[in-house]
TORPA-545535 format. One record per residue (C-alpha): x, y, z; residue in one letter. Coordinates in steps of 0.05 Angstrom, whole numbers, padded with zeros to 5 digits, always signed. Example, Ala and Ser with C-alpha at 12.3 -4.5 7.8 and 13.67 -1.06 7.14 Angstrom:
+00246-00090+00156A
+00273-00021+00143S
This chain:
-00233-01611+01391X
-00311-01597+01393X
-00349-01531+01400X
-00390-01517+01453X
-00448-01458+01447X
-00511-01440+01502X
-00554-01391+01513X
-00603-01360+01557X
-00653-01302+01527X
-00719-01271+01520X
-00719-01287+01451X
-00701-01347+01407X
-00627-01366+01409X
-00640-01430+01358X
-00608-01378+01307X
-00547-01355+01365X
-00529-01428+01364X
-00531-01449+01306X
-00489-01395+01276X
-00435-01403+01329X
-00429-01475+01311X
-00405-01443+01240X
-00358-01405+01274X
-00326-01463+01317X
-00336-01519+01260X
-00257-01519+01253X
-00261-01552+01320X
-00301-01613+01298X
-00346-01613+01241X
-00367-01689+01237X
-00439-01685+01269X
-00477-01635+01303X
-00534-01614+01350X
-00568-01577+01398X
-00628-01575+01445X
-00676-01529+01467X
-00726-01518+01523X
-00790-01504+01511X
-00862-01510+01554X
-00824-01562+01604X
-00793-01614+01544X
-00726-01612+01505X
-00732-01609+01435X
-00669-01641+01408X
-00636-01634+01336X
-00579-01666+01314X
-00559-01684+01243X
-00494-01730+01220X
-00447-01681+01184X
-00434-01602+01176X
-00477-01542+01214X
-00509-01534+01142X
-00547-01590+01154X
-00571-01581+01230X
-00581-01511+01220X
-00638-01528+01156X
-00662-01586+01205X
-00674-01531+01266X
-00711-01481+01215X
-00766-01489+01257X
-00746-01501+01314X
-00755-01450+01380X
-00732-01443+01444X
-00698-01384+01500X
-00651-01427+01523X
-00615-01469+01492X
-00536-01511+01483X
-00507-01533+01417X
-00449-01572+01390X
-00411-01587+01332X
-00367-01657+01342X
-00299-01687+01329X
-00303-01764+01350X
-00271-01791+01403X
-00313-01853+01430X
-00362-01866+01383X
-00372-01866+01297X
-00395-01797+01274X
-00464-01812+01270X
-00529-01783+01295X
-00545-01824+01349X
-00473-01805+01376X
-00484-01737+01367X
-00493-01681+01421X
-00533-01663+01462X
-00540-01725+01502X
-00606-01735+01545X
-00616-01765+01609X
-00696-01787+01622X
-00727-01728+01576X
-00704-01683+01635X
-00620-01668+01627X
-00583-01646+01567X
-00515-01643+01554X
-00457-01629+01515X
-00380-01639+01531X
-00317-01629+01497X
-00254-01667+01525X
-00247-01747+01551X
-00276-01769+01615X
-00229-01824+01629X
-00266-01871+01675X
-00331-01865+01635X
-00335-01948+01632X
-00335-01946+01704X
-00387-01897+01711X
-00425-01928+01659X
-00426-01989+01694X
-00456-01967+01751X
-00510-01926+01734X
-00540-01986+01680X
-00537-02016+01746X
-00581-01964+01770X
-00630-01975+01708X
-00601-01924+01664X
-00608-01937+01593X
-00550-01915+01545X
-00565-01902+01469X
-00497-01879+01444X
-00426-01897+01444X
-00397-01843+01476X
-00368-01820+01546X
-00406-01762+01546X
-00468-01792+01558X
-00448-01822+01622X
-00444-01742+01653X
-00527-01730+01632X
-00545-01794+01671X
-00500-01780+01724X
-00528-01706+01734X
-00598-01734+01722X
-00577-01782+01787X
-00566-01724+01838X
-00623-01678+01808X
-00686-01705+01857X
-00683-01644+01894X
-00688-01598+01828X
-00623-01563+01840X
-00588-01568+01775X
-00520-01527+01795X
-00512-01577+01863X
-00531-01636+01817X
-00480-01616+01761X
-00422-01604+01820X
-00437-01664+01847X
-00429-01699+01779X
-00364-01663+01770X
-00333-01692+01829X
-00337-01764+01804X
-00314-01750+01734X
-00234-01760+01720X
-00211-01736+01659X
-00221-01670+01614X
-00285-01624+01601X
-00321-01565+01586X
-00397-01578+01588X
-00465-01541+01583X
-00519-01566+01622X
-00596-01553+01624X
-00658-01584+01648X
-00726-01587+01627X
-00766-01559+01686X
-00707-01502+01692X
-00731-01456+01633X
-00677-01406+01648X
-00616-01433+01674X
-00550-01455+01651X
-00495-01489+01675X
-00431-01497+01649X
-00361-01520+01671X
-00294-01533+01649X
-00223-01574+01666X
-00172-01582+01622X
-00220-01559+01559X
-00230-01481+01546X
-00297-01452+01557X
-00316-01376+01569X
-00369-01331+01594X
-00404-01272+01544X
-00439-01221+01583X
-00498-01192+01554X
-00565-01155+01579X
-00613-01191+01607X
-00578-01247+01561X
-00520-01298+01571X
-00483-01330+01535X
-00424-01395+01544X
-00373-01421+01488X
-00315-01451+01468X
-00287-01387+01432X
-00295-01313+01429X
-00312-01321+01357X
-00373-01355+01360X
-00402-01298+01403X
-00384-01237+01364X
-00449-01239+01328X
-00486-01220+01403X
-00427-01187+01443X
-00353-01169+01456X
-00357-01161+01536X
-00331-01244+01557X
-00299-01269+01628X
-00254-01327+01624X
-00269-01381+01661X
-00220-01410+01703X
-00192-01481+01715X
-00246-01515+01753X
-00298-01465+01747X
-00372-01475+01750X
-00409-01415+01725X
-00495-01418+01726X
-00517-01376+01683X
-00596-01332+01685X
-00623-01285+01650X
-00604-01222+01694X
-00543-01248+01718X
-00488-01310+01731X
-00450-01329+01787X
-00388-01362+01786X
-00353-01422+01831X
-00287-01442+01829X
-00254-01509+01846X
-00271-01521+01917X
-00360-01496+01897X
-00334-01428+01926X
-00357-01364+01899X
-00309-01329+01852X
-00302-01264+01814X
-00272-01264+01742X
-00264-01202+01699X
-00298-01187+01642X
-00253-01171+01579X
-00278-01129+01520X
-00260-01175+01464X
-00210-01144+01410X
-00237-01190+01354X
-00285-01167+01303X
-00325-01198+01246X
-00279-01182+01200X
-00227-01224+01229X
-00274-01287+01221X
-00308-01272+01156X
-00278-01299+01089X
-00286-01236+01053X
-00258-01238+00983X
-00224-01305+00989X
-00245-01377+00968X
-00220-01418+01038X
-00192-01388+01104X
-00132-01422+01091X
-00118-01379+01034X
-00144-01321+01068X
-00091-01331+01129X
-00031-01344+01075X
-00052-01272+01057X
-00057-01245+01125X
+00016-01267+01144X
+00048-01197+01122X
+00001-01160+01179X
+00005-01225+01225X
+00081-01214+01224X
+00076-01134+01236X
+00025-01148+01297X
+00067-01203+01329X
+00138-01154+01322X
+00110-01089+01332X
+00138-01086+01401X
+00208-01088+01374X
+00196-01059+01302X
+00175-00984+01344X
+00236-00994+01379X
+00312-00976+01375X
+00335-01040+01420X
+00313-01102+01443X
+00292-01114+01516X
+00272-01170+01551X
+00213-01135+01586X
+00181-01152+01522X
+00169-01233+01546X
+00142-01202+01628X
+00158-01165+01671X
+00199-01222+01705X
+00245-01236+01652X
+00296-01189+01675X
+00323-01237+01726X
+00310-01301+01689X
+00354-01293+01628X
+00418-01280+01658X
+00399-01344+01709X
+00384-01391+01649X
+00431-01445+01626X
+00390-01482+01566X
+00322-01480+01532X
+00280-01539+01531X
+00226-01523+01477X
+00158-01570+01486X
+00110-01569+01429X
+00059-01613+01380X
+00052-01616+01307X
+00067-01553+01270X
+00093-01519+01334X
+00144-01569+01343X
+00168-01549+01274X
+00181-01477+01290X
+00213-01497+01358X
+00269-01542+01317X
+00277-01482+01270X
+00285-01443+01337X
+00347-01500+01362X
+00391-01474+01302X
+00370-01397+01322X
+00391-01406+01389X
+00451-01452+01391X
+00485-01411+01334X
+00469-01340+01353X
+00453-01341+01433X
+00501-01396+01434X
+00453-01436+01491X
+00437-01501+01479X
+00372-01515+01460X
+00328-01580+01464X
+00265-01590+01429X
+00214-01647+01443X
+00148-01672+01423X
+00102-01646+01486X
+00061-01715+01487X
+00127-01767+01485X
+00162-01714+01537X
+00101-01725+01592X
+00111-01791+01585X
+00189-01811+01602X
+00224-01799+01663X
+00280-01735+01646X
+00335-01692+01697X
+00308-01631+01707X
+00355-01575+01709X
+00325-01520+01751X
+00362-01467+01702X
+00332-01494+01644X
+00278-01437+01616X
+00212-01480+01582X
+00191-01453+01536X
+00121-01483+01516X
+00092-01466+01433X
+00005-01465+01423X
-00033-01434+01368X
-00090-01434+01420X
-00054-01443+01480X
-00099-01501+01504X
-00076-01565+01465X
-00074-01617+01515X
-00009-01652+01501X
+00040-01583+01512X
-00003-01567+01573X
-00003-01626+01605X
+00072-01628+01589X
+00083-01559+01612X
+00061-01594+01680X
+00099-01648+01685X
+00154-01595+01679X
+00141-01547+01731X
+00134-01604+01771X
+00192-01637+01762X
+00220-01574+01782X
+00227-01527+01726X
+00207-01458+01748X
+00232-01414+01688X
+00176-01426+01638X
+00158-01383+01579X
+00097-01386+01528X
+00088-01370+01460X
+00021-01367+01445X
-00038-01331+01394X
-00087-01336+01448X
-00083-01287+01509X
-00125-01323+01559X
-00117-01384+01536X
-00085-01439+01602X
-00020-01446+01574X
-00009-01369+01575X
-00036-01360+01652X
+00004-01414+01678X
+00068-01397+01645X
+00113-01335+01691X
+00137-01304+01618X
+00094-01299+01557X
+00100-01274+01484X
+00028-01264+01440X
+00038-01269+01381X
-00020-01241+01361X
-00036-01274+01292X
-00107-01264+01297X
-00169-01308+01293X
-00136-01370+01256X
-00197-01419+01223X
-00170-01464+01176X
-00137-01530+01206X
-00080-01525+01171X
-00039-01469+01212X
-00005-01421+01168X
-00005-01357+01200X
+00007-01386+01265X
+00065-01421+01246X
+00111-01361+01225X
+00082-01311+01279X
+00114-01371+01324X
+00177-01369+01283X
+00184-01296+01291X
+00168-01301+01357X
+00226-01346+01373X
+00271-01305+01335X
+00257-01250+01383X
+00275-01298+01443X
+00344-01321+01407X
+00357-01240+01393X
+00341-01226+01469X
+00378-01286+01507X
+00442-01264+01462X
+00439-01195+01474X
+00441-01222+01550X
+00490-01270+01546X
+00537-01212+01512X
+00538-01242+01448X
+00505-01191+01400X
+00536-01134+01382X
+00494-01069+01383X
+00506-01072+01300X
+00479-01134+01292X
+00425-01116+01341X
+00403-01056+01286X
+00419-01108+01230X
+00368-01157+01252X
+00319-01101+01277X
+00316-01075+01211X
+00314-01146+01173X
+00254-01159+01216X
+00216-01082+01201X
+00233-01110+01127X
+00202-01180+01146X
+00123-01167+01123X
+00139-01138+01057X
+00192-01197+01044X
+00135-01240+01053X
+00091-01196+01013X
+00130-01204+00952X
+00131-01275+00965X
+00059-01274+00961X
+00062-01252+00896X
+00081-01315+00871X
+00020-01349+00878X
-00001-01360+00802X
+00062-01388+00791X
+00060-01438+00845X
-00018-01452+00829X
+00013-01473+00757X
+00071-01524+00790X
+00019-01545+00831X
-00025-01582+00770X
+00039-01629+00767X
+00017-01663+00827X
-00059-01676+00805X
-00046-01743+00796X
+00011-01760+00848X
-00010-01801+00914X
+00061-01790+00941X
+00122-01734+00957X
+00186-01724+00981X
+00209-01663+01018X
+00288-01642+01027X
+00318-01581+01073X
+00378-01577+01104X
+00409-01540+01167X
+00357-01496+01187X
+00310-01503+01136X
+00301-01574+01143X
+00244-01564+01192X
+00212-01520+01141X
+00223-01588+01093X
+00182-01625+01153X
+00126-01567+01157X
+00112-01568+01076X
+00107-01648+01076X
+00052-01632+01132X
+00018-01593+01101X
+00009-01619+01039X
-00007-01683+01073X
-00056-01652+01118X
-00101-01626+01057X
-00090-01656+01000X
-00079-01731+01032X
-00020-01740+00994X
+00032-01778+01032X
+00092-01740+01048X
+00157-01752+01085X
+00209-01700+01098X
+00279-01711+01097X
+00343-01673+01110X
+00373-01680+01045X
+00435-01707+01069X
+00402-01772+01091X
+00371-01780+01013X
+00419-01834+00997X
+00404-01868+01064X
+00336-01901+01049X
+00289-01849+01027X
+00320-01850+00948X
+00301-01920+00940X
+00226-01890+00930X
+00249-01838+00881X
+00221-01847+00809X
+00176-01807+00757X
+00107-01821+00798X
+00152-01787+00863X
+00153-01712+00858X
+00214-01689+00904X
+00206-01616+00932X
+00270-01577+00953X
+00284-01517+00990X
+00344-01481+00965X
+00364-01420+01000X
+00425-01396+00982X
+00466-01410+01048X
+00527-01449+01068X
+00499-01516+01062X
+00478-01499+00978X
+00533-01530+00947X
+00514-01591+00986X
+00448-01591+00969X
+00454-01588+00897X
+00485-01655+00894X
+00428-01688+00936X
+00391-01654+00878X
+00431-01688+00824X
+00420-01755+00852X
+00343-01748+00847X
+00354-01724+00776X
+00402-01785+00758X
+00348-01827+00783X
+00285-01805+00737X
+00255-01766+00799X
+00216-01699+00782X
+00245-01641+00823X
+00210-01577+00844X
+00258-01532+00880X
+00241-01467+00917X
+00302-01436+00904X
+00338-01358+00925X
+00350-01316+00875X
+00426-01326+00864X
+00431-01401+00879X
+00451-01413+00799X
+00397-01469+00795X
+00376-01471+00728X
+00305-01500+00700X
+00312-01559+00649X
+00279-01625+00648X
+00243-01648+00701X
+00272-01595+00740X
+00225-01541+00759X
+00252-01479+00790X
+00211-01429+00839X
+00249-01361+00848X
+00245-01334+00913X
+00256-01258+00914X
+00309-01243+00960X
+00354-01282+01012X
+00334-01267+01083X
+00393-01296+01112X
+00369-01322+01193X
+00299-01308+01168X
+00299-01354+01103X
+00251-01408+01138X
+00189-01355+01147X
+00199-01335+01078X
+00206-01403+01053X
+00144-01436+01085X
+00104-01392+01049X
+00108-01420+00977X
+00108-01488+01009X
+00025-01467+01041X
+00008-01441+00966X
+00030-01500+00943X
-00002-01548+00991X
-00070-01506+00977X
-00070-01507+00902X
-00052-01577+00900X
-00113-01589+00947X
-00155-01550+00901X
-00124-01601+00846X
-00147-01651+00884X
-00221-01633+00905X
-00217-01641+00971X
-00247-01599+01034X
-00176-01547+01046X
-00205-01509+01116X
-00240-01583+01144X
-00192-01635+01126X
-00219-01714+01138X
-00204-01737+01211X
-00172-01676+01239X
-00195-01624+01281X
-00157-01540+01294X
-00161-01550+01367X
-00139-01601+01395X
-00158-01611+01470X
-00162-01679+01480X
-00090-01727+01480X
């Protein structure tokens, strides 16, 4: 959560800044601010509520060097006064992302030292701290110093009055990177946010402390010693981050799932067989070794990694357990050292799976495996196999693109481990190659259906509440369409697999209960029809995203979406798609704010 941006120039970066903060406002958008330093004073901005509004406040404003951010509350209200940058004594300024854990201990002693605190937060506690080590002027031993007493999470940006060209920024368990410029530097949360002034960016590491100049930057890692990180020349562009012809970035990333798809399987798609070289170099001896998948994951992850449990149990015939990454840390498990981890992240920093990762390795799983958008993102470097999945820049909170790159990622992994495990013929193997070539244009004609589903979607203008139903392997896909819909349009929505309808959940069914279905035309169809039947017998209104030959017919109160084809194993990517346009439209119904949802944030870095 959060967006951090600073930099150091010979001109005015007020404008750098703020138009970063646009770029990172999917990581917080509730208040925002930034500082400048100008003729020995900080001249501070903040505003309660989007970048729009800081960035007409700051009009005026000027400065060389400078930090920014845009906010998603933790401690504190949204509100102004809780608003970054925080300033210590007219002298330090700083802004965080991440929890420091033992801020009320901190706090405590440092109002004993006569430090005054205007805010709510526990960021605020990390400027008075730095301000308490600063008397000899050094503001990268200060900052260190500060660092060491701080438990918890953080990326920060640090800069003093009387330092009219210096930097600082740090980072531990939140991500935070480097952009290399000429005789101008730059820090952020994400790449994107520094497109607009250069592509040439250095990671920083876990524990890193980078100060930043003019001319140059020098980097320290963990133990203050100095380190050498490489630059990368960023592959983004602006196009990737610009809206273009569409109204949200949610409905822009729908669209972009045909090319998302062809990026993340191009490996294979260009390729007669399947290897494992494609997850590292390393994989070669860890399949054959590996006795069961454990599959760690939050929110719309965890969704494609229980779509991934049929995948895997039914064609690699490995069994295959899937858990929530933030209750797994938590509870004591048997580790089985031939168990292969495999961790899910859009971003490849959210703090539940990596902290869960952790606990993993160090309960002594060695075989770990991440699927990940995000190439240098922490879960990626501290995982021994990896699969991008290239999706591309993803903005909008609700993850669309992300979420069936992941799928077809996993498919890949059940393809490989069965090929390994000698259970897929070299047939099948061209079979599912060439369903997965036909894969983008599948979900290109599935695209197509958007004016239709924009039309069902005005049935649910005035509903407050849904039902979802999926079962077998599409039940998941049931769980991800409730999600979504929830997620933007603040309808509440519970997924169910059908089968458990007459179990509780079809006590709720009536006509003010909309009950969405997915229907693929599979081995569990038959079944699922008379789930259906019982909504109908009980006044509920169905909408049912149905294959082409499933024989479902339209009548009353029974509205029928036709999918274009079966895709057999692949059904669930082609089925989540309809269930995004629908969650959009019926957010468009509804008025509310589809890429910035209330109370959520894309990234999140904080537990």
């Amino acid at each position: 959560m959060c967006g951090i941006v600073g930099a150091v120039a010979k001109r005015n970066v007020v404008s750098i800044l703020v138009n970063g903060l646009l770029r990172l406002e999917y990581r917080g958008y509730d208040s925002a601010g930034l500082v400048v330093v100008r003729d020995g004073k900080l001249d501070r901005v903040r505003s309660n509520g989007r970048v729009a509004e800081l960035e007409l406040k700051s009009a005026n404003t000027y400065g060389e060097l400078g930090i920014a951010h845009t906010r998603w509350a933790t401690h504190g209200v949204p509100s102004e006064r809780n608003a970054h940058p925080h300033i210590s004594r007219d002298l330090i300024a700083v802004v965080h992302n991440g929890i420091i854990e033992n801020y009320e201990t901190l706090r405590t002693g440092l109002t004993t030292q006569g430090y005054e605190f205007t805010s709510d937060t526990d960021t605020e506690v990390i400027a008075h701290l730095i301000h308490s080590h600063y008397a000899q002027g050094n503001l990268l031993a200060a900052t260190q110093q500060a660092l060491a007493q701080l438990v918890g999470a953080y990326a920060i940006g640090v800069v003093a009055a009387d330092n009219p060209h210096q930097l600082i920024a740090a980072r531990k368990g939140s991500p935070l990177l480097l952009g290399v410029g000429e005789c101008e530097h730059f820090v952020a949360s994400d790449m994107s946010a520094l497109l607009q002034v250069t592509k040439n960016v250095v990671y920083l590491e876990e524990g890193d402390v980078v100060e930043v100049n003019l001319a140059d930057y020098r980097i320290f890692d963990a133990q203050g010693k100095a380190a050498q990180r490489p630059v990368h020349v960023s592959e983004l562009n602006n196009d990737s981050v610009e809206l273009g012809e569409y109204q949200h970035y949610m409905q822009k990333e729908i669209h972009e799932q045909p090319q998302a798809l062809a990026n993340t399987l191009e490996s294979v798609c260009n390729s007669q067989s399947l290897v494992p070289g494609i997850f590292g170099a390393e994989a070669n001896n860890i399949f054959p070794k590996i006795e069961n998948i454990l599959i760690l994951a939050c929110g719309t992850s965890h969704h494609a990694g229980m779509v991934a449990r049929y995948w895997l149990e039914e064609l690699a015939g490995i069994q295959c357990t899937v858990e929530i990454a933030s209750e797994y840390r938590y509870r004591t498990s048997v580790a089985n050292p031939k168990t292969l981890v495999v961790t899910i992240s859009q971003s490849g920093e959210t703090a539940d799976t990596l902290a869960a990762l952790n606990h993993a390795k160090a309960t002594g799983h060695a075989f770990t495996l991440a699927i990940c958008n995000v190439p240098e993102s922490a879960i990626i470097r501290q995982s021994k196999l990896r699969l991008l999945t290239r999706a591309g820049p993803e903005i909008g909170v609700a993850s669309t693109k992300a979420f069936t790159t992941q799928l077809a990622a996993l498919f890949l992994l059940t393809l490989v481990l069965a090929k390994t495990r000698g259970r897929l013929s070299a047939e099948k193997e061209q079979q599912f190659l060439h369903e997965l070539r036909h894969l983008p244009s599948a979900v290109q004609k599935v695209l197509a259906l958007e004016p239709q589903i924009a039309e069902m979607s005005k049935h649910f203008a005035d509903k407050h509440h849904a039902l979802f139903l999926g079962r077998g392997l599409h039940y998941p896909i049931a769980l991800e369409g409730a999600l979504k819909l929830k997620e933007i349009s603040y309808i509440h929505a519970e997924a169910y697999p059908a089968g458990e309808l007459k179990h509780g959940p079809l006590a709720l069914v009536d006509k003010d209960m909309p009950v969405v279905s997915v229907a693929p035309n599979d081995a569990l169809l038959e079944k699922l029809k008379s789930n259906l039947q019982e909504v109908r017998a009980r006044g509920g209104e169905l909408f049912v995203f149905a294959d082409a030959d499933t024989q479902i017919k339209e009548a009353e109160g029974i509205h029928i979406l036709q999918m274009p084809e079966h895709a057999g194993f692949l059904s669930p990517i082609l089925h989540t798609v309809p269930l995004q346009l629908l969650a959009y439209y019926v957010a468009l119904q509804k008025g509310t704010d589809v890429d910035k949802p209330r109370n959520l944030a894309k990234s999140v870095t904080v537990e």
